[in-house]
C-alpha positions in Angstrom: -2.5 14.0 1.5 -1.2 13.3 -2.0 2.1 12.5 -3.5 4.1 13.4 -6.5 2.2 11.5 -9.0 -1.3 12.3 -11.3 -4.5 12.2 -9.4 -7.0 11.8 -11.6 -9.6 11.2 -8.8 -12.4 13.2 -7.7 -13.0 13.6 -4.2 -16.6 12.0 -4.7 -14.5 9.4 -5.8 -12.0 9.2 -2.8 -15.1 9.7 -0.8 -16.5 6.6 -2.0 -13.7 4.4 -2.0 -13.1 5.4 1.6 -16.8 3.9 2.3 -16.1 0.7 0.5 -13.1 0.4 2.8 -15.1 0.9 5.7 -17.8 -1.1 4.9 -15.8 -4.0 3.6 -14.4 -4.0 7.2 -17.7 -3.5 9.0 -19.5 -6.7 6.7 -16.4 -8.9 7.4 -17.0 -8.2 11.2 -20.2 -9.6 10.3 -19.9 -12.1 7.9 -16.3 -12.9 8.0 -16.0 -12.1 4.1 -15.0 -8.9 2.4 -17.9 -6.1 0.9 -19.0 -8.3 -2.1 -19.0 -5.3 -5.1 -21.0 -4.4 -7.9 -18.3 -3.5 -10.1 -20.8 -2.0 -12.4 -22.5 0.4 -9.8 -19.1 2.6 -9.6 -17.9 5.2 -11.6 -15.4 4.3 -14.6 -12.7 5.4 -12.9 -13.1 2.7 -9.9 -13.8 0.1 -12.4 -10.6 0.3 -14.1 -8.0 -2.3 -12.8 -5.8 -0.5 -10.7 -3.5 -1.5 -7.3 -4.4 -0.5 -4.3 -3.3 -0.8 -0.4 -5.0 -0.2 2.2 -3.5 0.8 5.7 -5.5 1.5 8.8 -3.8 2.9 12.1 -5.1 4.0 15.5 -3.4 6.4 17.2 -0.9 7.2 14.8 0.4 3.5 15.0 0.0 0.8 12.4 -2.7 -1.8 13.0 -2.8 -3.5 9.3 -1.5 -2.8 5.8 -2.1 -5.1 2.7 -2.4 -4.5 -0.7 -1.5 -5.5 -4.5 1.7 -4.1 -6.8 0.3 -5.4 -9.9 -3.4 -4.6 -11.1 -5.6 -7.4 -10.7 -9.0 -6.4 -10.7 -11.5 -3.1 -10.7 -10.2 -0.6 -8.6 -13.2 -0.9 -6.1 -13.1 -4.3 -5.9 -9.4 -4.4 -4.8 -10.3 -1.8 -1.7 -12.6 -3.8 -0.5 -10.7 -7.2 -0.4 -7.5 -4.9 0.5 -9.2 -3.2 3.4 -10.9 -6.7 4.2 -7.4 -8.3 4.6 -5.8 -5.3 6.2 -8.3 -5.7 9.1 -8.3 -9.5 9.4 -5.7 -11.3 7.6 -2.4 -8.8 8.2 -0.3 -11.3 10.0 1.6 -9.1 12.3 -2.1 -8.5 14.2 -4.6 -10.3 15.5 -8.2 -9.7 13.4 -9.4 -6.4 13.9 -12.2 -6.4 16.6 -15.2 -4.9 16.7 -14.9 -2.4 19.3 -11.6 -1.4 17.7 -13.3 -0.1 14.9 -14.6 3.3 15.5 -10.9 4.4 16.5 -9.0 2.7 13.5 -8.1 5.5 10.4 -7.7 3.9 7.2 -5.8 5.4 4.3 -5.8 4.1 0.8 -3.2 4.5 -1.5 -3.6 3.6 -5.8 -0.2 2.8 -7.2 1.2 3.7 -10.3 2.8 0.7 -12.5 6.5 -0.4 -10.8 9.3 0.7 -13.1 12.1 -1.4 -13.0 15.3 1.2 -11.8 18.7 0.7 -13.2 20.9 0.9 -10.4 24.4 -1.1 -10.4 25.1 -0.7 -6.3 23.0 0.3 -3.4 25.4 4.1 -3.3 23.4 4.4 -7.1 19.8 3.4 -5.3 20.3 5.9 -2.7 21.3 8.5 -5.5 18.6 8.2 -7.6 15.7 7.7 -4.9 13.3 10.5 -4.5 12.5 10.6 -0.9 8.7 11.4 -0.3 7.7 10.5 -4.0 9.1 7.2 -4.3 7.5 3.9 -3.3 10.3 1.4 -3.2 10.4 -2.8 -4.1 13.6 -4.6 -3.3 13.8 -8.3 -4.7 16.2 -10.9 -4.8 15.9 -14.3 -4.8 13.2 -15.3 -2.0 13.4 -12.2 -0.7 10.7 -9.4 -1.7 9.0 -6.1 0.2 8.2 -2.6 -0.2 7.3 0.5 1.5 4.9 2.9 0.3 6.0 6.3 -0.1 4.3 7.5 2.8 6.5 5.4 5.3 9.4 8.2 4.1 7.4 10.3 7.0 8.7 7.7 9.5 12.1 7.3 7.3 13.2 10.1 5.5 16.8 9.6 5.4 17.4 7.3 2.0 19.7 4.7 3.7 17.4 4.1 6.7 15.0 3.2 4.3 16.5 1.0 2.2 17.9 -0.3 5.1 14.7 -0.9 7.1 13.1 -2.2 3.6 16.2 -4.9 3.4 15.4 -5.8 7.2 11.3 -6.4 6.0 12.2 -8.6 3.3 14.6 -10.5 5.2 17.9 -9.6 3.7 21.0 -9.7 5.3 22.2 -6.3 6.6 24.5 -5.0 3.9 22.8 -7.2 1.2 23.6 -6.5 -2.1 23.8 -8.7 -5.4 24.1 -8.5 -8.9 20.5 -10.5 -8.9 19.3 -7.3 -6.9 15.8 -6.1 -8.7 14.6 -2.4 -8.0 11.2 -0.9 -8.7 9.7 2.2 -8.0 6.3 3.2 -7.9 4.2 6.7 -6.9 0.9 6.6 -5.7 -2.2 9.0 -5.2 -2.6 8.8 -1.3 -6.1 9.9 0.7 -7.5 9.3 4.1 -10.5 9.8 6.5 
């Protein structure tokens, strides 16, 4: 699956990241460290910096989801540590185990740079928000999260999921402030 935004990947190229993902996962079950990565050995495209998260499920259900909003390193490179974290260092699970791993999906999705929205109340976020397409940041003050545009499958109705975003960062229900920052983001989304 793919959303609304420019893939420029091959599926060699999802292919491979997929197996970084895994492999990063099966080495830290080893070595309790992330898939250390030759950068170099990858095509150009996976060497560019790019953001990436990583989410794994079983059974349809969450079991880790971690990732970067800004670009911080090769594109490889940040699937492995992101799929590395996911497994082990999400803090709403316990460390993926070993005999989990053969039934745990994982799904990568490459983000597109955040554009801060104008928006002057939450009626003018919900108008402008693209259900499906958009990937959403809420910030303000100590409070910061986002969903990925793939949790619209679980949320498709626009004020459930700014609402459910405002819960995850912590925000009061109802929150809104003239400090309120908005970002949206697309991303190319694949999966085993």
């Amino acid at each position: 699956m793919s959303s609304q935004t420019e893939d420029r990947y091959t599926p060699e190229q999802k292919a491979t990241l997929l197996r970084v993902a895994r492999k990063s996962i099966e080495h830290g079950l080893q070595s309790g460290r992330p898939l250390p990565v030759d950068v170099n050995a990858f095509d150009p495209p996976l060497r560019v910096p790019r953001a990436s998260f990583v989410t794994l499920t079983q059974n349809g259900q969450l079991r880790g989801c971690i990732g970067h909003l800004q670009a911080v390193q090769a594109l490889v490179r940040d699937v492995a540590e992101n799929a590395f974290a996911a497994a082990f260092n999400d803090p709403r699970f316990n460390p993926l185990s070993a005999d989990e791993l053969p039934r745990t999906h994982i799904e990568i999705s490459i983000l597109s740079e955040p554009r801060r929205m104008k928006v002057d109340s939450e009626v003018d976020l919900l108008r402008q928000l693209r259900p499906g397409v958009d990937g959403l940041i809420l910030e303000d003050g100590p409070y910061r999260a986002t969903f990925l545009p793939t949790v619209w499958e679980q949320l498709p109705d626009p004020g459930e999921f700014v609402a459910a975003l405002k819960r995850k960062a912590g925000m009061p229900p109802g929150h809104w402030s003239d400090s309120m920052r908005v970002s949206r983001y697309h991303t190319v989304t694949f999966e085993e």
